[in-house]
N, C-alpha and C positions, 0 to 999 in steps of 0.2 A: 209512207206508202202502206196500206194496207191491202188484203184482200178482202175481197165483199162475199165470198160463196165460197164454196168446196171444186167450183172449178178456176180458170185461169183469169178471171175478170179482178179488177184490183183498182183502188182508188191513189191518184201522187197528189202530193203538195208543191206547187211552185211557186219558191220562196219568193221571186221579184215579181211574177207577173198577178198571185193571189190568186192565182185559177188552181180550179179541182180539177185534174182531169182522170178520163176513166180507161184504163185498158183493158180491151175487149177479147173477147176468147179466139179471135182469129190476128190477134197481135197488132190489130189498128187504137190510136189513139183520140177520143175525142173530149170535149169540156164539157165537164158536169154541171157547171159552176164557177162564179165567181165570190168571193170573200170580200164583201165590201170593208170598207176604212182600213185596208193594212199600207200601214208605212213600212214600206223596205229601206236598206239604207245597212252597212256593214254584214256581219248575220241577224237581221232582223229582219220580217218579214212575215210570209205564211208557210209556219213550220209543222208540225206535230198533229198528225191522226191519229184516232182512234174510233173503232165501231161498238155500239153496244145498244144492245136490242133494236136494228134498225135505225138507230139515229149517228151520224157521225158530228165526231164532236173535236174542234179545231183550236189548235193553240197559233197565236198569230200577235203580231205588233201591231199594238194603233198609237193615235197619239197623245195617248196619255200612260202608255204601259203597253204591257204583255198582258193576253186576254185566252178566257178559252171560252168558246161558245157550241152550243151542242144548233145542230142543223137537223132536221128532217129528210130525208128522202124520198124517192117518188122513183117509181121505175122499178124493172126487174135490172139483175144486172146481164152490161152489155148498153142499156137505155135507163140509165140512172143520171135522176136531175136533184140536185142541190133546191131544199127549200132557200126561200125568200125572206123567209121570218125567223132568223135565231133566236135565239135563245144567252143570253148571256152569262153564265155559272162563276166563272170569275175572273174578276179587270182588275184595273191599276199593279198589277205584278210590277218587278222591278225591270227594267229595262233599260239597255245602253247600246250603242255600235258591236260590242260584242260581248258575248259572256252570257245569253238570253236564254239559255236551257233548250227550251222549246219541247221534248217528247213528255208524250203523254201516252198511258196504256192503262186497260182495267187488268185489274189482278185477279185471283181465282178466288177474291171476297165479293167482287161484284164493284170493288170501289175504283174510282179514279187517282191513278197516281201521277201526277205533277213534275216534272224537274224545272227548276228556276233556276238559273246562274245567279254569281254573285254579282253581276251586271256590273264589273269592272271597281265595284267597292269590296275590298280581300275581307275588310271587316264585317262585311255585314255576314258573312257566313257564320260567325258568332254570334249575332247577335238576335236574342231571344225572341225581340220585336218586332224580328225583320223578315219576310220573306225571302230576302236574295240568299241564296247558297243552299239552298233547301230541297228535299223532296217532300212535297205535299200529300197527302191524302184525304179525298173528300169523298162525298156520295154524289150521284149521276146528277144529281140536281145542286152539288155543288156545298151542299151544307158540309158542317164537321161532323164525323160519325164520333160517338158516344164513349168508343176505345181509340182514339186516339191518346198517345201519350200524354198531351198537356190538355188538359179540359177547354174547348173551346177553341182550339189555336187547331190549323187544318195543318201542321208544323208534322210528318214523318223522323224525316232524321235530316240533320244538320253538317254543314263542317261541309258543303262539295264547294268544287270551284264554278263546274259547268257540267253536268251529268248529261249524256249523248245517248245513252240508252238503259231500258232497263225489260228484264222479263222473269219467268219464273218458272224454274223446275217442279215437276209432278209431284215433286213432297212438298211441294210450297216455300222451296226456297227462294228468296226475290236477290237478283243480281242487276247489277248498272254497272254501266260502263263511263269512264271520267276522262274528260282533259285534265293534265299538269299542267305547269308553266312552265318550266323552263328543264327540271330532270327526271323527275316520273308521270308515267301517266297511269291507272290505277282500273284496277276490275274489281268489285266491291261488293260483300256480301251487305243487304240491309236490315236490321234489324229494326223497331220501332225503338224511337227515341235515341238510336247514337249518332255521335259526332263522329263522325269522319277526316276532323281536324284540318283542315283548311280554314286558314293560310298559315297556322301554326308550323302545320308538317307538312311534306307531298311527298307519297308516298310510304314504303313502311319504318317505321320508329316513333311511331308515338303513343303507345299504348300502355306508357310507364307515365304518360302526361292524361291518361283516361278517354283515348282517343283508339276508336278503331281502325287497323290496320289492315288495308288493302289485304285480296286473298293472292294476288297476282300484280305482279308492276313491268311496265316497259319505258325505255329510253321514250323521252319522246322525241326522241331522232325514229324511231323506226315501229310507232305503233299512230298516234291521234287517233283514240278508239270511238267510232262513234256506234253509228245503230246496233242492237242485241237482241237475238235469237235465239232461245232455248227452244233445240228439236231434240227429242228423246231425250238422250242424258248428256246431250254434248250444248254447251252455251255457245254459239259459231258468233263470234266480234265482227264488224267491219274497221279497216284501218284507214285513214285518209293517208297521211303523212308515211304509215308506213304500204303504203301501199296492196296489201295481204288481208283475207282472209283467214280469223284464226279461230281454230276449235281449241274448246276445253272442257273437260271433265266436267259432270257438274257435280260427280262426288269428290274431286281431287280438283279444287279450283286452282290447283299451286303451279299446274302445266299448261302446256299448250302445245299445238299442232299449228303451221302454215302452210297456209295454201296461196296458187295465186298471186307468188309472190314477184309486181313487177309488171304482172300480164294484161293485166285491164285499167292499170294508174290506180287512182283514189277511189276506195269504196265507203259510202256514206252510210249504206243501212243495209241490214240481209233480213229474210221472209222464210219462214218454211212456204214451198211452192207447191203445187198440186201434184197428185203420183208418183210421192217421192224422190220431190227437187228441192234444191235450194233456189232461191233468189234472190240475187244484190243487184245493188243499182249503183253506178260509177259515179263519181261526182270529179271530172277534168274540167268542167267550162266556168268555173266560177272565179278564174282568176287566180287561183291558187296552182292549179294544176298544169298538163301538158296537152288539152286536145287531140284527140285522134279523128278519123275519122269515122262517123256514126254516132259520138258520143255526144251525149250522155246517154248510157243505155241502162237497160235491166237483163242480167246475166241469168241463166235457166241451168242449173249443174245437175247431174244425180247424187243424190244420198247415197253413201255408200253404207251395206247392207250388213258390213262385218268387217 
């Protein structure tokens, strides 16, 4: 989910049906678009938006891989239609029933940053060759930029399992948010070129093995952190599994604050909103969760001012 303007209007991604849809500034929902060739099937699908100068630009399954393709728009927002004619920046990504990464975001370089799972192979997040387990960095047109770590290789930093979100703090710190497997789940400072040690480690103790360690870990009995929001100085997580909202410091990433917790089930991603709101969007209907009724919604909170 993204927003398109400085007012309430916002673009979602629907992972099974590949429709873009647009919500409008009086709360009505209509389709922007459709994402031709996405194969759904596990979490795979059409995942990951991002906006940059007017074009949005889409991370999704086909059937050859994980893809991102930048679209055109037409329309003011409110009456925004999906071009016809993509654009393809990058395919064959790794992909599998799960572990597909899927977010994408521009950073305050102007670049595209990538998350790829390790698409159900633990090894390839080691390995050099491989794009699974990776956070990428490219330019809007997809090429390698010049300061990347390894010459030629669009390779950021290495070592995730499944990165669910990432953003960046006003000094330009970049944070992501991680699935564990089975006992941590991870909030990560990124740095160019570190390993984040997956599948070696999960979680913190590996940085006597030259492996960076998480700034923050939770059970993953009571976090699955997925989408991230850096508003002001607070990095706000969403938790599926744990079901909460959580604030953190973005100078002190070693704490955390819950919100929310219990009250709306599984939250898949949070927004800064318009006039100082937050917004999340619940994720109950996916078979994992509990249904209520109305759901799956997008939650409208105030920012609290002190």
């Amino acid at each position: 989910m993204v927003r398109t303007g400085d007012g309430a209007e916002a673009l979602i991604s629907e992972r099974d049906s590949a429709r873009v849809l647009e919500l409008t500034a009086d709360g009505t929902v209509r389709e922007a678009g459709t994402v031709a060739g996405v194969r759904h099937g596990g979490e795979g699908g059409l995942l990951g938006l991002a906006l940059h100068q007017g074009d949005l630009f889409v991370y999704s399954t086909a059937e050859d891989g994980n893809r991102v393709q930048r679209f055109s728009l037409s329309g003011e927002p409110g009456s925004v239609t999906l071009g016809d004619d993509p654009v393809t920046i990058l395919d064959g990504l790794p992909a599998n029933t799960f572990h597909d990464g899927g977010r994408i975001a521009f950073g305050p370089d102007d670049m595209l940053y990538v998350s790829v799972g390790d698409a159900g192979d633990r090894s390839s997040a080691q390995d050099p060759d491989s794009l699974a387990g990776k956070i990428l960095r490219v330019t809007p047109d997809g090429d390698v930029p010049d300061d990347n770590p390894a010459a030629g290789s669009p390779v950021w930093s290495s070592g995730h399992r499944n990165v669910q979100g990432m953003g960046w703090a006003a000094d330009g710190t970049m944070f992501a948010s991680e699935f564990g497997e089975d006992t941590w789940d991870e909030l990560n400072v990124i740095e160019p070129g570190a390993d984040h040690g997956w599948p070696e480690v999960e979680g913190v103790g590996g940085e006597d093995r030259g492996f960076v360690d998480p700034v923050q870990q939770w059970s993953t009995d009571e976090a699955s952190p997925s989408g991230l929001a850096v508003v002001g100085d607070t990095v706000f997580v969403a938790n599926l599994r744990g079901e909460v909202l959580r604030g953190v410091p973005a100078s002190d990433p070693s704490s955390s604050t819950e919100y929310f917790g219990g009250e709306f089930g599984r939250i898949r991603t949070v927004l800064e909103g318009p006039d100082d709101t937050l917004w999340f969007v619940t994720n109950n209907t996916d078979g994992r969760g509990e249904p209520r009724d109305g759901d799956d919604r997008i939650v409208s909170v105030p920012l609290r001012t002190s």
